[in-house]
C-alpha positions as semicolon CSV with decimal commas, in nm:
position;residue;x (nm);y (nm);z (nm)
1;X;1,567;1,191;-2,555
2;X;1,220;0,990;-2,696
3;X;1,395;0,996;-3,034
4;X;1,775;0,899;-2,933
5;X;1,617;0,570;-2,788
6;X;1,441;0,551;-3,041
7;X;1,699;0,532;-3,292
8;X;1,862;0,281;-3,081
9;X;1,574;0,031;-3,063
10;X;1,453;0,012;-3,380
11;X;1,719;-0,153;-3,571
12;X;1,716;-0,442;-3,318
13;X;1,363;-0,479;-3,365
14;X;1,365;-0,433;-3,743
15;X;1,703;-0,660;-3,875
16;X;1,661;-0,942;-3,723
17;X;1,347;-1,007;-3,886
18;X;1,453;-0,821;-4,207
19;X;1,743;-1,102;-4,208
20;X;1,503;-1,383;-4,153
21;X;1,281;-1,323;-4,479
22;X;1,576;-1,225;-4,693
23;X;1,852;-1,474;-4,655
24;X;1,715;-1,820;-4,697
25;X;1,512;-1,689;-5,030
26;X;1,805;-1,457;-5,158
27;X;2,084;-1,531;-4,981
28;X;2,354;-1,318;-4,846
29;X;2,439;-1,110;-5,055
30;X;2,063;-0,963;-5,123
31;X;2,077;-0,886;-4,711
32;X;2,441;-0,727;-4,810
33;X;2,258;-0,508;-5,098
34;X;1,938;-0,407;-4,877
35;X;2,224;-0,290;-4,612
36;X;2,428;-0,099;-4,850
37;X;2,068;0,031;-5,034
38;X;1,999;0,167;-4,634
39;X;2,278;0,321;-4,547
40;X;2,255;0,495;-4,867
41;X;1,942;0,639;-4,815
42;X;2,018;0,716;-4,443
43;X;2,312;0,943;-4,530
44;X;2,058;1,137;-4,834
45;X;1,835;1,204;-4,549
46;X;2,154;1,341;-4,303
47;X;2,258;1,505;-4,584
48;X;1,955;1,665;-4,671
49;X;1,858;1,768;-4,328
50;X;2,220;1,965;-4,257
51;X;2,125;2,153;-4,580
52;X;1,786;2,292;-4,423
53;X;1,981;2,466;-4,110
């Protein structure tokens, strides 16, 4: 249960802040490539963990 909530809090704690450093120095599109760099990653490490059971 600790790790379900905590899954749900911490990308409203991280992306807000994650938005406010990127986008007025890079713009859009950088937040856009850090998103699509993330999701990336996060489905290596689903991927990678359903290959260990």
């Amino acid at each position: 249960l600790g790790i379900f909530n905590l899954t749900n809090t911490t990308p409203g704690m991280v992306m807000p802040w994650l938005t406010v450093l990127l986008v007025p120095q890079f713009g859009y599109s950088a937040l856009f490539a850090v998103f699509a760099a993330l999701s990336l990653a996060s489905a290596g490490l689903l991927a990678s963990s359903y290959r260990r059971f």
